[in-house]
TISE-116285 format. One record per residue (C-alpha): x, y, z. Coordinates in steps of 0.5 Angstrom, whole numbers. Layout:
X: X; Y: Y; Z: Z;
...
***
This chain:
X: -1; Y: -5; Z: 20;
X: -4; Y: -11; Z: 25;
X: 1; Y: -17; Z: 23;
X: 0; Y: -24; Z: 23;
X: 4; Y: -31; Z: 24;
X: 5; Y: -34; Z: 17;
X: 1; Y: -38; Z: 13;
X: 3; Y: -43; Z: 7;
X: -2; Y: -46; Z: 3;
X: 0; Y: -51; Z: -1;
X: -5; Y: -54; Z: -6;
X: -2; Y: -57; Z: -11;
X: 5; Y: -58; Z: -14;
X: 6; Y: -54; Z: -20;
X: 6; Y: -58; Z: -26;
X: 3; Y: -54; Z: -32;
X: 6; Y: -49; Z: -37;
X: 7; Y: -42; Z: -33;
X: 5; Y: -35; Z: -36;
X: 9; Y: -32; Z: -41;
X: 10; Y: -26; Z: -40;
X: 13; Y: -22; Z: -46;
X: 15; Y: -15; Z: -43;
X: 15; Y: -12; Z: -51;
X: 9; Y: -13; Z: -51;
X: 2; Y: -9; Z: -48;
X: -2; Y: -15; Z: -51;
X: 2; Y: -20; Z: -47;
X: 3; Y: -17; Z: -41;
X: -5; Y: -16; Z: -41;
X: -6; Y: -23; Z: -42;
X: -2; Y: -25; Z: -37;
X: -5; Y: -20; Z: -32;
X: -13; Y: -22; Z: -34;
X: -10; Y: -29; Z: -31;
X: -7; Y: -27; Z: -25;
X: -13; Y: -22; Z: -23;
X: -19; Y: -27; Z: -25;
X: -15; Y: -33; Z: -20;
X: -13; Y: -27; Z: -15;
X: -22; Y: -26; Z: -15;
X: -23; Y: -32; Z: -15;
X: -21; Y: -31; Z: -7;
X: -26; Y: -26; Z: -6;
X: -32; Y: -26; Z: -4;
X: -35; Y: -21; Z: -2;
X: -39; Y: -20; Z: -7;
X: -43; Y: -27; Z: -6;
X: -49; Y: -28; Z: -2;
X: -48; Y: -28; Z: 5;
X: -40; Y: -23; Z: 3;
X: -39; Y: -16; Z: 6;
X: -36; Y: -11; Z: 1;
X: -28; Y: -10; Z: 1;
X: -28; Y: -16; Z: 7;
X: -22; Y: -22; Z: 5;
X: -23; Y: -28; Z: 8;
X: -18; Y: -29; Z: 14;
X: -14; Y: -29; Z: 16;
X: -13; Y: -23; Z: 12;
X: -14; Y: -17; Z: 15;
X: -18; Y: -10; Z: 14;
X: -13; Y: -7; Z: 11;
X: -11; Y: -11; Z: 5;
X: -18; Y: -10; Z: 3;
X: -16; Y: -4; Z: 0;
X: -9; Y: -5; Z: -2;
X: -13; Y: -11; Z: -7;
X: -17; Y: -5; Z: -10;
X: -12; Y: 0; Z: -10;
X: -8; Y: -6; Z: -15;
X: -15; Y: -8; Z: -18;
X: -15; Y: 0; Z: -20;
X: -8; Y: 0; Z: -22;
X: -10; Y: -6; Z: -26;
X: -16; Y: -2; Z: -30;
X: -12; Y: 3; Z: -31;
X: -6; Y: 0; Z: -34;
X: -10; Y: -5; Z: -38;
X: -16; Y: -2; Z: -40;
X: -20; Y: -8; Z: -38;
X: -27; Y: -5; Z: -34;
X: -29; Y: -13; Z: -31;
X: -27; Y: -11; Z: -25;
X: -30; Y: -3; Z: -24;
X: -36; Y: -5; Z: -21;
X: -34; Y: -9; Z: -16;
X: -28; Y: -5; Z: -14;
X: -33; Y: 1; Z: -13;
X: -38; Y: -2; Z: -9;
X: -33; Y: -5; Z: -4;
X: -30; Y: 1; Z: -4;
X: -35; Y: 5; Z: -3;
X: -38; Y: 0; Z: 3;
X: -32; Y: 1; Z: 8;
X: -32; Y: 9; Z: 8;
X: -36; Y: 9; Z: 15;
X: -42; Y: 13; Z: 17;
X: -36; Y: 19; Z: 18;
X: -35; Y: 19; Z: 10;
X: -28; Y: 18; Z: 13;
X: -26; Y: 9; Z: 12;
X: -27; Y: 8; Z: 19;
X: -34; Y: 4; Z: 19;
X: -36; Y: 2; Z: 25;
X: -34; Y: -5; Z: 25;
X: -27; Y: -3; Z: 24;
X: -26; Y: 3; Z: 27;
X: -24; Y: 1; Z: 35;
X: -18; Y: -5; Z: 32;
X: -16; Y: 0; Z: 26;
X: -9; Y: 3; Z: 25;
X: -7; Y: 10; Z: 21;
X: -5; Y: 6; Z: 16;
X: -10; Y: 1; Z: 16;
X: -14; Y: 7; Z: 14;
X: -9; Y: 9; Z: 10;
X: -9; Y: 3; Z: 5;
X: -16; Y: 5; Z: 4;
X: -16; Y: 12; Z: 2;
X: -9; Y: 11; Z: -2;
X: -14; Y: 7; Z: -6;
X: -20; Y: 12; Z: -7;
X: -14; Y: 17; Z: -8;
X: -12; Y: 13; Z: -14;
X: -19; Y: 13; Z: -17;
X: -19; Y: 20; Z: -17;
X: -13; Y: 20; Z: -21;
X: -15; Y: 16; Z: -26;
X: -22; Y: 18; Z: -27;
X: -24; Y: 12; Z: -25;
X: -32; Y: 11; Z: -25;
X: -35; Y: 16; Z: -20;
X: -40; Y: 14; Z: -14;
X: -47; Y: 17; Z: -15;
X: -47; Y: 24; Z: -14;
X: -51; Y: 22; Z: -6;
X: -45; Y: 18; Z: -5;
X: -38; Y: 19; Z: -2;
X: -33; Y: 22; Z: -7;
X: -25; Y: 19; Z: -8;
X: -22; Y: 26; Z: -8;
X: -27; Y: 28; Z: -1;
X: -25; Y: 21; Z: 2;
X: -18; Y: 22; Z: 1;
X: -18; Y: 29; Z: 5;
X: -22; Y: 27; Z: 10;
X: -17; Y: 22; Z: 12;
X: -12; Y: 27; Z: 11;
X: -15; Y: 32; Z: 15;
X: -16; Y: 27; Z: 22;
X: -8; Y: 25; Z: 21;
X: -6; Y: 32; Z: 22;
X: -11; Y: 32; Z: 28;
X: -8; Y: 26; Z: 31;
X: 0; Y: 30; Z: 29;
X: 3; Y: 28; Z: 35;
X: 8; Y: 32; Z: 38;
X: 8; Y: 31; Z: 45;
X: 14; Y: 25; Z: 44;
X: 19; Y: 24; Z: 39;
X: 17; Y: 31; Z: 36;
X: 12; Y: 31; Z: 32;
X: 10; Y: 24; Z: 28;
X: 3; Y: 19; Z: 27;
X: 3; Y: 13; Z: 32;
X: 2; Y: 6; Z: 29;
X: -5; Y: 5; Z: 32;
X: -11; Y: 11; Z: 33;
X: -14; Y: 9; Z: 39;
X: -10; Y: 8; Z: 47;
X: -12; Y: 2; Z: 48;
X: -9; Y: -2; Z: 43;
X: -3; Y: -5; Z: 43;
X: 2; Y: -1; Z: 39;
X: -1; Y: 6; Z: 41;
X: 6; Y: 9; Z: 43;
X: 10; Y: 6; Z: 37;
X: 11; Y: 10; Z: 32;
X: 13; Y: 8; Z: 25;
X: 15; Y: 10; Z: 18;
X: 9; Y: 7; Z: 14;
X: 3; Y: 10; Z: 18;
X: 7; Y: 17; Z: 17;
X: 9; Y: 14; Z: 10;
X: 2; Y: 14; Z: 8;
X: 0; Y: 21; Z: 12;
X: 5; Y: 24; Z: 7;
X: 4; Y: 19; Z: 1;
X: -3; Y: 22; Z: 1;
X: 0; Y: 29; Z: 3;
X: 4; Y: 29; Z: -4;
X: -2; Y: 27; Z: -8;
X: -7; Y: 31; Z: -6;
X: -1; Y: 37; Z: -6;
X: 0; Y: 35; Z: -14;
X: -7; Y: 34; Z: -15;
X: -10; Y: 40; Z: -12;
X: -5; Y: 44; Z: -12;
X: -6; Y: 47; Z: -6;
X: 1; Y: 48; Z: -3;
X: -2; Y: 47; Z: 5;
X: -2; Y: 40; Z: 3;
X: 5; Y: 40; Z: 0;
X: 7; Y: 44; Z: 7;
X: 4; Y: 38; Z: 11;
X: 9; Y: 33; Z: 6;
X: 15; Y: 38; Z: 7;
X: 13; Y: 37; Z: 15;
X: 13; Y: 30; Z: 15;
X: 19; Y: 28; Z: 11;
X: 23; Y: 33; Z: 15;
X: 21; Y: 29; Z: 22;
X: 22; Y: 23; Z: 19;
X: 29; Y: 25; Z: 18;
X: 29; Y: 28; Z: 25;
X: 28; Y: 21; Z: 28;
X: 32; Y: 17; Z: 23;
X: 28; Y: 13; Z: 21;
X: 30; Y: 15; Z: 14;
X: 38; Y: 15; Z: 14;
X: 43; Y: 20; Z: 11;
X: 43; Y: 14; Z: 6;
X: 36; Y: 14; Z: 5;
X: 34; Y: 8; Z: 8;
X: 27; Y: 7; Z: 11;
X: 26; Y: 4; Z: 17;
X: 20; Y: 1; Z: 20;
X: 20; Y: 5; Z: 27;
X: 21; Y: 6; Z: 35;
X: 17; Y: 7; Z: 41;
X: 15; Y: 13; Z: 44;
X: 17; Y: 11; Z: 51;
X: 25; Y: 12; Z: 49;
X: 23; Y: 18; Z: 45;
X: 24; Y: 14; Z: 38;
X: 32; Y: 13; Z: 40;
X: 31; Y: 5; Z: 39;
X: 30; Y: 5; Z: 32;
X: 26; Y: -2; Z: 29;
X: 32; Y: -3; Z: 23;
X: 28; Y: -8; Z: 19;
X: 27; Y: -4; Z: 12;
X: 21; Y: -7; Z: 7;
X: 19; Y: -5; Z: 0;
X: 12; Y: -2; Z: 1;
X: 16; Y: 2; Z: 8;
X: 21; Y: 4; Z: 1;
X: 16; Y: 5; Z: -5;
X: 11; Y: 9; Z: 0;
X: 16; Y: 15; Z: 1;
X: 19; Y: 14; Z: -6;
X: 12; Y: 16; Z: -9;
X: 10; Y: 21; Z: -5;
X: 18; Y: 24; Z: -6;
X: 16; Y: 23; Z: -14;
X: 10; Y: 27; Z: -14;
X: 14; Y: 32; Z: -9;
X: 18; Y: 32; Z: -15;
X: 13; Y: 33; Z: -21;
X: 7; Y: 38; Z: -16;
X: 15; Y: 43; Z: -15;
X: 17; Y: 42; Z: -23;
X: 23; Y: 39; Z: -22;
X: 26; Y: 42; Z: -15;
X: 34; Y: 40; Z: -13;
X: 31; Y: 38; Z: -7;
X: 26; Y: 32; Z: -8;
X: 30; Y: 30; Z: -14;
X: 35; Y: 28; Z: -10;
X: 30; Y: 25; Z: -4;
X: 27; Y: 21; Z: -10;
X: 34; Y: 19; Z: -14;
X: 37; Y: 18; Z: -6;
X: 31; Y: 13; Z: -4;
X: 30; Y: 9; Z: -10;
X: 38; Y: 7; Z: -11;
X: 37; Y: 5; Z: -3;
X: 31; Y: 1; Z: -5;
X: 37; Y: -4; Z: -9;
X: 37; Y: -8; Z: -2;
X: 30; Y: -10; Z: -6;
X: 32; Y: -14; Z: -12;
X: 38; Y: -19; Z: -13;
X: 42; Y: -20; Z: -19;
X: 38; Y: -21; Z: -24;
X: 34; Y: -14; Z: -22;
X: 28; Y: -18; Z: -20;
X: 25; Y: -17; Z: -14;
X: 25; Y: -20; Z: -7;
X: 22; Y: -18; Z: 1;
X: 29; Y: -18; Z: 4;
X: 28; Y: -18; Z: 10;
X: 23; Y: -24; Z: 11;
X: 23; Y: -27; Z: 4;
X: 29; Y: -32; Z: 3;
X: 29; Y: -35; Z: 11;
X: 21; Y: -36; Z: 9;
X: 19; Y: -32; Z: 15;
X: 14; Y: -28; Z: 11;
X: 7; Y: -27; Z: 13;
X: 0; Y: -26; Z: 11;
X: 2; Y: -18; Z: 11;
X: 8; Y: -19; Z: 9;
X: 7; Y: -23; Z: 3;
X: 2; Y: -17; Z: 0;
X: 8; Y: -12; Z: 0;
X: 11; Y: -12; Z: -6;
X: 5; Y: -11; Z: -10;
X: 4; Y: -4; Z: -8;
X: 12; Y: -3; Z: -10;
X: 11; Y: -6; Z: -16;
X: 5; Y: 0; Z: -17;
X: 9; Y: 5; Z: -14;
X: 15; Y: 4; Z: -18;
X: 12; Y: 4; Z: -24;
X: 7; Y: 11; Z: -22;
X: 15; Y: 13; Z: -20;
X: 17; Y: 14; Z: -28;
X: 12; Y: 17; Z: -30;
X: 11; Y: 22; Z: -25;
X: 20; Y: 23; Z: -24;
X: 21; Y: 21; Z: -31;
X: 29; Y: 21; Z: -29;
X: 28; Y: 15; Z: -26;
X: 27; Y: 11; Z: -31;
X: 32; Y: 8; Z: -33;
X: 33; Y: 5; Z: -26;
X: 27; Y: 2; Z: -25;
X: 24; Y: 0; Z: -31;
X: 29; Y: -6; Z: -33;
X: 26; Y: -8; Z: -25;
X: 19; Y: -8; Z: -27;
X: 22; Y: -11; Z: -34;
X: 26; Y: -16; Z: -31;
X: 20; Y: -17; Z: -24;
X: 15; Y: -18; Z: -29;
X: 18; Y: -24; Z: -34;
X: 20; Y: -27; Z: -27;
X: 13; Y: -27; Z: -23;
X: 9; Y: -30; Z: -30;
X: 14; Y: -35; Z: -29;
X: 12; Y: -38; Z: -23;
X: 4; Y: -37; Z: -25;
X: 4; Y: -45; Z: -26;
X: 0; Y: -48; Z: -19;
X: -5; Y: -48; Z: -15;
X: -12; Y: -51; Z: -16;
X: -12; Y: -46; Z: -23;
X: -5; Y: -49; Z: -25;
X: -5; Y: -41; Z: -25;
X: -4; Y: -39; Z: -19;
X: 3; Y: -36; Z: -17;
X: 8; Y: -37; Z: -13;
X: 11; Y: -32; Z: -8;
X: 19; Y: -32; Z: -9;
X: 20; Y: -30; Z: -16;
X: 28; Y: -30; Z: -16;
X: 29; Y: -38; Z: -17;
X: 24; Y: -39; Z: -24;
X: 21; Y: -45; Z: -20;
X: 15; Y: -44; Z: -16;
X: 14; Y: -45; Z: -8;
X: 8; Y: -48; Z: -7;
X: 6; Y: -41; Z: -4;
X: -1; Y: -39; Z: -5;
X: -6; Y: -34; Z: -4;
X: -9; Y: -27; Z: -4;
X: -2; Y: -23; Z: -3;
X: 1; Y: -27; Z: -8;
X: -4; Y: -26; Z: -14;
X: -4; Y: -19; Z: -11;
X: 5; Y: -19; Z: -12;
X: 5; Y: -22; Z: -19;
X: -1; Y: -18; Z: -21;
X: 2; Y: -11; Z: -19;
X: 10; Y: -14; Z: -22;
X: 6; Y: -16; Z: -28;
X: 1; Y: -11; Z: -29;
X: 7; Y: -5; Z: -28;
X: 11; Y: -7; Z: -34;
X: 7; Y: -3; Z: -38;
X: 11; Y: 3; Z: -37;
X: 17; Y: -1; Z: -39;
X: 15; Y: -3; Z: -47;
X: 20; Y: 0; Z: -51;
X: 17; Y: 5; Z: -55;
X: 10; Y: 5; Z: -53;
X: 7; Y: 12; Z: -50;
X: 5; Y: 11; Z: -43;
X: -3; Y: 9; Z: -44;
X: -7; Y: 16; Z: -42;
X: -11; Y: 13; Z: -36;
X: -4; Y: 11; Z: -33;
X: -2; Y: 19; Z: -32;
X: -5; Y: 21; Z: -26;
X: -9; Y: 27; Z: -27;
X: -11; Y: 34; Z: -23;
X: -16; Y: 39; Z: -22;
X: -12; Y: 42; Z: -28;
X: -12; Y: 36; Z: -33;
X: -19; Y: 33; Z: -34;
X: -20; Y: 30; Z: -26;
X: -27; Y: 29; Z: -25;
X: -28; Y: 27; Z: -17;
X: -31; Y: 32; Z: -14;
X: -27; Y: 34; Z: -7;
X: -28; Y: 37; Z: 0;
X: -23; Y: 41; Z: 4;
X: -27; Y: 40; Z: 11;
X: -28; Y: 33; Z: 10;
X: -27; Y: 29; Z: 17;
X: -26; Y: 35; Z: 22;
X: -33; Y: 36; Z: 23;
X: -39; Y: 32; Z: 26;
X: -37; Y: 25; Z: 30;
X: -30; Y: 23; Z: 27;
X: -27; Y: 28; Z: 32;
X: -31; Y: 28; Z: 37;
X: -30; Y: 20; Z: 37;
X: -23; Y: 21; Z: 38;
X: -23; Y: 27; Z: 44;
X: -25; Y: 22; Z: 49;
X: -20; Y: 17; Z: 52;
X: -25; Y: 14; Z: 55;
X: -28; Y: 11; Z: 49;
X: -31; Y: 4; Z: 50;
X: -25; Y: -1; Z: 50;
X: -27; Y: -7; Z: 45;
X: -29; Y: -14; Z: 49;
X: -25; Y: -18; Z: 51;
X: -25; Y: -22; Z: 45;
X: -22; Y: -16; Z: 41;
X: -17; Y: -16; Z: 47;
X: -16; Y: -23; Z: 46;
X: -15; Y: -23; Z: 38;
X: -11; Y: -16; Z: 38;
X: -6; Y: -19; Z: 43;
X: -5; Y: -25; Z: 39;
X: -3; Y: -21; Z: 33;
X: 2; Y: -18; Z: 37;
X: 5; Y: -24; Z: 39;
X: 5; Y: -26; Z: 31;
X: 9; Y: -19; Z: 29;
X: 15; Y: -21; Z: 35;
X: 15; Y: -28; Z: 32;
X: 16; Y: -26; Z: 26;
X: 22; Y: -21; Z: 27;
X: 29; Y: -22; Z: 25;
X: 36; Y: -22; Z: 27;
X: 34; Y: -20; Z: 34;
X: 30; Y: -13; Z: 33;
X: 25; Y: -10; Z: 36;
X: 18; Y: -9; Z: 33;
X: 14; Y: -5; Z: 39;
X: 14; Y: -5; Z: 46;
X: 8; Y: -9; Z: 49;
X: 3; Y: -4; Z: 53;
X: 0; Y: -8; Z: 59;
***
């Protein structure tokens, strides 16, 4: 994930009603949530004149294009209001590259597994829930999933560190020899899913295999901690101990589709229970949720402060796939929910939301990952109305129950997309590229706390 240093808008101090949000109510939580995605699109532009497809405007990066449209799928699904449909399939569709495999040619030589990763979770959830379906000519959800499924396992590495995805594609990039627990989280993320929505068990040995090599380095602990990664240089002995919610929820949800694709085996039963009680560190007193590790020392960046948003989603998608584990989380969303309405009264809107939910006073922080936050903490208390069914589009659907996204098994091992990563000698990117990749490396060491190591610079 290419991190960047901080950037704290302030617009306006807050000063009108905040949103409202009454977690026993469907009614109140979609009003609350259609006011959060309308000012979290008022920032999107590239569905303007001029705009490119799926891009944000800086300084957000690549990625966080298809964490928006992933929470902006989540968001029809769970509340029903299309508004957004349109947009979201055109920009998704836009980015998926002429390898039909999300690494467009405007991307592709600064691109990361897990950048590429954002966007197939994104298509993979519109093939879970039935959303509406490209033209027939086009790139399907389910084929670009597996598309992106089948280059990770090409690029499985086990010459260092025994197996594993390292952070970046390409060797020429900063962060090549770093291995982390978020490209390998959302390889084994769309691993589960596709074993759960196929029911093809080489994808649920691929998710076995994955976790199993995590465990191997340590980067999840006996305890099941996730941490953030190591340097293939010392053969992934100096492990990155910073943990993050979408390191955290990434492995939990993939554990709960793990749990519900095998009926319920002991074994994901006790990684998803064992993730989801390590996932603690994430919420305060009052089951309200934070980004501890940047959050209250004000060190979040623009990466950084869209993370909770894919929690929140996972969280949610969690109880209903393991639905043992909803009577930890759902006083979570619950709680999460009333408290990030609550700080929806600022910006130019005077609805915008603040970035700090755990204080019931808005922070003045305002932009794209925070809407993203507060409308993936909104949005995903729907699970936890009381005696309210979860709605239909909310349960992810299979080959076996109504799924209409049309798949590929082959996807993305023939034609360039190999052959384009065969060649070390690849075209390097111009010196502004260069310029550009150095600076955000600079930006994620500045942004790293209590004295740890994030990467290890390449010359």
């Amino acid at each position: 994930m290419h991190l960047s240093s901080l950037l704290w808008q302030c617009l306006l101090v807050p000063g009108s009603a905040a949103l409202l949000v009454n977690t026993t109510s469907t009614d109140s939580i979609k009003r609350a949530a259609s006011t959060v995605a309308f000012d979290l699109m008022s920032y999107y532009t590239g569905n303007e004149t001029g705009g490119i497809p799926g891009i944000l405007p800086q300084p957000h990066f690549w990625w966080q294009g298809g964490g928006m449209l992933m929470t902006l799928i989540d968001y029809w699904a769970k509340t029903g209001d299309s508004s957004y449909n349109d947009v979201v399939e055109q920009a998704l569709s836009f980015q998926v590259g002429v390898d039909k495999d999300f690494m467009p040619t405007n991307q592709t030589k600064n691109e990361g597994n897990d950048d590429q990763g954002f966007w197939a979770m994104a298509a993979m959830l519109a093939a879970e829930t039935n959303f509406q379906n490209p033209p027939e000519d086009q790139p399907q959800w389910l084929a670009l999933a597996q598309a992106v499924f089948n280059e990770w396992a090409f690029r499985w590495d086990e010459s260092k560190c025994g197996g594993g995805l390292r952070w970046q594609i390409f060797p020429f990039n900063n962060g090549f020899t770093y291995k982390n627990s978020i490209a390998n989280g959302c390889f084994f993320n769309i691993a589960a899913r596709l074993a759960r929505f196929t029911d093809n068990a080489t994808y649920a040995e691929w998710a076995n295999k994955i976790w199993a090599w995590e465990e191997s380095v340590k980067f999840i602990d006996t305890s099941y901690n996730v941490y953030d990664g190591a340097s293939e240089n010392e053969e992934c002995t100096i492990i990155d101990k910073l943990q993050w919610s979408y390191n955290a929820g990434i492995f939990l949800h993939g554990a709960a589709n793990m749990y519900n694709y095998t009926n319920g085996d002991p074994l994901w039963e006790e990684r998803t229970a064992g993730t989801l009680n390590s996932s603690r560190i994430f919420f305060n007193q009052n089951n309200v949720m934070m980004e501890q590790a940047c959050e209250n020392v004000k060190t979040c960046n623009t990466d950084q402060l869209s993370f909770k948003a894919y929690f929140t989603v996972w969280l949610a998608q969690t109880t209903v796939l393991a639905p043992f584990t909803s009577s930890t989380i759902l006083p979570y969303l619950s709680a999460t929910a009333r408290a990030a309405g609550a700080v929806c009264n600022g910006g130019a809107s005077q609805t915008q939301c603040g970035f700090k939910w755990t204080d019931g006073a808005n922070d003045g922080s305002f932009g794209i990952g925070q809407q993203m936050s507060a409308l993936g903490a909104i949005q995903s208390a729907m699970v936890a109305v009381p005696g309210v069914k979860v709605e239909k589009a909310a349960i992810p659907v299979t080959v076996n129950t109504g799924a209409t996204s049309k798949g590929d098994p082959d996807g993305g091992v023939t034609g360039n997309s190999m052959e384009r990563e065969s060649f070390v000698e690849m075209e390097p990117p111009q010196v502004k590229d260069k310029v550009a990749a150095a600076f955000l490396t600079i930006g994620i060491l500045g942004s790293v706390i209590g004295g740890s190591v994030f990467m290890v610079l390449e010359g």
